[in-house]
C-alpha atoms as a printed R data frame, in Angstrom:
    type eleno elety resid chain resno        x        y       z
1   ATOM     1    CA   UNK     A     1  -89.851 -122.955 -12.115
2   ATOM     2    CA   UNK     A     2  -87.761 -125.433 -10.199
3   ATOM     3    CA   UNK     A     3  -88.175 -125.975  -6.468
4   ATOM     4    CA   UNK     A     4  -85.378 -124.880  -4.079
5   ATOM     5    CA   UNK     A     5  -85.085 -127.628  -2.768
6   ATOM     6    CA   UNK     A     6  -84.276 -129.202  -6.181
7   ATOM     7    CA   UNK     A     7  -81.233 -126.506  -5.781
8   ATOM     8    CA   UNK     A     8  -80.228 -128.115  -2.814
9   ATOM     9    CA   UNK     A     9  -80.226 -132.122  -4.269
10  ATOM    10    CA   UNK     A    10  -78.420 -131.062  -7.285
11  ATOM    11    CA   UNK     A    11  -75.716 -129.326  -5.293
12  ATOM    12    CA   UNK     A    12  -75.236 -132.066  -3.082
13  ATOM    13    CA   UNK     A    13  -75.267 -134.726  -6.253
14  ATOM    14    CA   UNK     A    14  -72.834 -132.618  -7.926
15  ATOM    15    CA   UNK     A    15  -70.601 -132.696  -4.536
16  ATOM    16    CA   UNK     A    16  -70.874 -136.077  -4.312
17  ATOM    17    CA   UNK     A    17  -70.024 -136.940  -8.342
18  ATOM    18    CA   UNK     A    18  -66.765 -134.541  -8.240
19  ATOM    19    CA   UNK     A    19  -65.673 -136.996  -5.872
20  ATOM    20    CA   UNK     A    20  -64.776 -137.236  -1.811
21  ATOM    21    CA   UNK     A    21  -62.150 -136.129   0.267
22  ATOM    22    CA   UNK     A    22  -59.506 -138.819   0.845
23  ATOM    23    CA   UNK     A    23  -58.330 -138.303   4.487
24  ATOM    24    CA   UNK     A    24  -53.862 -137.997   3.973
25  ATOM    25    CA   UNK     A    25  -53.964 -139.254   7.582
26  ATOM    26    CA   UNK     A    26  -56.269 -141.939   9.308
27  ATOM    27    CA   UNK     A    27  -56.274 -139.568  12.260
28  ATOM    28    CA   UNK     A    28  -56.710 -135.063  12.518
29  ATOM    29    CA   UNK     A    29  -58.075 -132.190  10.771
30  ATOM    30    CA   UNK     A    30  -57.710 -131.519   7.458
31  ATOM    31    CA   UNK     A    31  -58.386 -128.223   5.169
32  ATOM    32    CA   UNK     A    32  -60.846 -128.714   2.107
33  ATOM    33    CA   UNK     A    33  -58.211 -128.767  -1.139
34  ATOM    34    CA   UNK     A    34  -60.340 -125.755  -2.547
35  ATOM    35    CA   UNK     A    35  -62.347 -124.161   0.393
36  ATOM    36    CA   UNK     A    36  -60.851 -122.106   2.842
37  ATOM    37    CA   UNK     A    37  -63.499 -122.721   5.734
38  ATOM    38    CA   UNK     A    38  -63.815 -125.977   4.767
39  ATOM    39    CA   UNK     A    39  -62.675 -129.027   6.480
40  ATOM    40    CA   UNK     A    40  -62.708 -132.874   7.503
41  ATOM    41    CA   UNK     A    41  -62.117 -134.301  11.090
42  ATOM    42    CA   UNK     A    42  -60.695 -137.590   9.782
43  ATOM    43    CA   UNK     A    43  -60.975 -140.943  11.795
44  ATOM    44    CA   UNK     A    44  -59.869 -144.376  11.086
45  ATOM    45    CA   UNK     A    45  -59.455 -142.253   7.554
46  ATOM    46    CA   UNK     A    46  -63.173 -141.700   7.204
47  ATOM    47    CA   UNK     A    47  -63.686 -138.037   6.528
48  ATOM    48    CA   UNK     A    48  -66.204 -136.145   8.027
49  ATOM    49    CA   UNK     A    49  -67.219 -132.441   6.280
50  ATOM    50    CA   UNK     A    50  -67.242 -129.517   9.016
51  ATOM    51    CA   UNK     A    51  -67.486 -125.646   8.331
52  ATOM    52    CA   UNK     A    52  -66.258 -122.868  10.619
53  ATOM    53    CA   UNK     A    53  -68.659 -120.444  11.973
54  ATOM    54    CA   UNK     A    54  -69.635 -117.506   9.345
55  ATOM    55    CA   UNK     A    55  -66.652 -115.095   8.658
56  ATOM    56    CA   UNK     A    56  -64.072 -117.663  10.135
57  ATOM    57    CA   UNK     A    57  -61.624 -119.928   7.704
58  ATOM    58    CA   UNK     A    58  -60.002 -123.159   8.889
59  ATOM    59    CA   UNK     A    59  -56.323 -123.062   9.957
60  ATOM    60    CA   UNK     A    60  -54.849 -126.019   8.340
61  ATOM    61    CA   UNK     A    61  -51.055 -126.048   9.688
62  ATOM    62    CA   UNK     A    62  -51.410 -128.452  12.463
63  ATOM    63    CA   UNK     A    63  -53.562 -131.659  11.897
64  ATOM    64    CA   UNK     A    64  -53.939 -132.253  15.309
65  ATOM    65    CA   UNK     A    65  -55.975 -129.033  15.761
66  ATOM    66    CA   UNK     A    66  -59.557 -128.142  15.172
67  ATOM    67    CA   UNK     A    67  -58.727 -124.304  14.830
68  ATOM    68    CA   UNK     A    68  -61.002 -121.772  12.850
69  ATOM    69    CA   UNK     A    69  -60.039 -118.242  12.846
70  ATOM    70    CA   UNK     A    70  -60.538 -114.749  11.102
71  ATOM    71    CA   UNK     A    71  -59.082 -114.832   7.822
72  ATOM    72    CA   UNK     A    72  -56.259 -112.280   8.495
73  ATOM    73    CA   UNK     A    73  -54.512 -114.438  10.479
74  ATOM    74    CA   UNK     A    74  -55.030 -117.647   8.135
75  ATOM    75    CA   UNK     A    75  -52.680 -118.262   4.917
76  ATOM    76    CA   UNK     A    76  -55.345 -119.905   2.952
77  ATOM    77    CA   UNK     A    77  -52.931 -119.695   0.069
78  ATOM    78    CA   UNK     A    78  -54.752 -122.077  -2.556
79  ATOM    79    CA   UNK     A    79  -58.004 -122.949  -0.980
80  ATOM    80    CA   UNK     A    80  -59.529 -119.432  -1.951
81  ATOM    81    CA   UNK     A    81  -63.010 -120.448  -2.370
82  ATOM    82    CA   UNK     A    82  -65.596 -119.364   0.988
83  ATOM    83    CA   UNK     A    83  -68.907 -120.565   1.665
84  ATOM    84    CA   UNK     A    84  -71.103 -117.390   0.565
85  ATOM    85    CA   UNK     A    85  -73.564 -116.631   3.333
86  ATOM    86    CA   UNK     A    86  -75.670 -114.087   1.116
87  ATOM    87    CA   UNK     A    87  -76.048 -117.354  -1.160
88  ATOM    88    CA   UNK     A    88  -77.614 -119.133   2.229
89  ATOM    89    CA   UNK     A    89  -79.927 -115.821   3.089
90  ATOM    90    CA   UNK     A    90  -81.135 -115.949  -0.722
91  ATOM    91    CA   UNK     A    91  -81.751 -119.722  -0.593
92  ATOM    92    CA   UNK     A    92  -83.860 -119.304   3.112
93  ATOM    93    CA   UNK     A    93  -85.518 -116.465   1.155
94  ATOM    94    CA   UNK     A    94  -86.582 -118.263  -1.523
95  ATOM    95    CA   UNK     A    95  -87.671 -122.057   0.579
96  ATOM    96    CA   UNK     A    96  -89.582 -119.396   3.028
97  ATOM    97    CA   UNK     A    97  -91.191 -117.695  -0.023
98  ATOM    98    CA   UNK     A    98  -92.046 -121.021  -1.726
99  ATOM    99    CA   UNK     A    99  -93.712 -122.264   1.914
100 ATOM   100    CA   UNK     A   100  -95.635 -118.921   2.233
101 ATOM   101    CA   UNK     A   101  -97.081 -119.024  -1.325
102 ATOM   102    CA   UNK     A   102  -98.241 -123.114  -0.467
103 ATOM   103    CA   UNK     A   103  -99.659 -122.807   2.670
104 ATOM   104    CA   UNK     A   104 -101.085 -119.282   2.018
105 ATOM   105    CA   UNK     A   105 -102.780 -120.602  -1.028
106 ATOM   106    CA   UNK     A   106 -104.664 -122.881   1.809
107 ATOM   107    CA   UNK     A   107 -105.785 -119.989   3.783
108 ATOM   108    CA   UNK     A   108 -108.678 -118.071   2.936
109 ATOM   109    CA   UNK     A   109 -109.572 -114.574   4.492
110 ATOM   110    CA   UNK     A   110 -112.900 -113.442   5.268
């Protein structure tokens, strides 16, 4: 069975291979295309990737704002994919269960 962290790497390679954000200004905050509390702070148009806060979603109406806020007050519209925290507590599950069984296997108990 595959590590979790090989999860992680393949993820991230698959990210990376779909291709990157292209900033539509060289300057402000921009909403992911596809996630709703996803975003980029863009400068000199380099993008850089920044999630709000669990349970918040990224107000994308003014580029000169950083603004995350509860999702009844932001028209995602579109962008109606979220960052799944129960995906996160399953994936610390499993790297904490994969550590225990390693380093346990090391210990011995008289």
């Amino acid at each position: 069975m595959p590590s979790p962290v090989w999860h992680i790497v393949i993820l991230m390679l698959v990210k990376t291979a779909w291709g990157q954000f292209q900033c539509p200004e060289p300057k402000g905050f921009f909403g992911d295309p596809e996630q709703c509390d996803l975003y980029y702070i863009c400068t000199n148009s380099k993008p850089e990737e920044k999630l709000c806060k669990d349970g918040l979603v990224f107000r994308d109406d003014n580029p000169k704002k950083e603004l995350c806020d509860i999702p009844a007050n932001v028209p995602c519209g579109d962008r109606t994919l979220l960052r799944e925290l129960l995906f996160y507590l399953l994936l610390l599950f499993s790297i904490g269960k994969y550590l225990f069984s390693y380093w346990g296997s090391c210990v011995t108990l008289e």
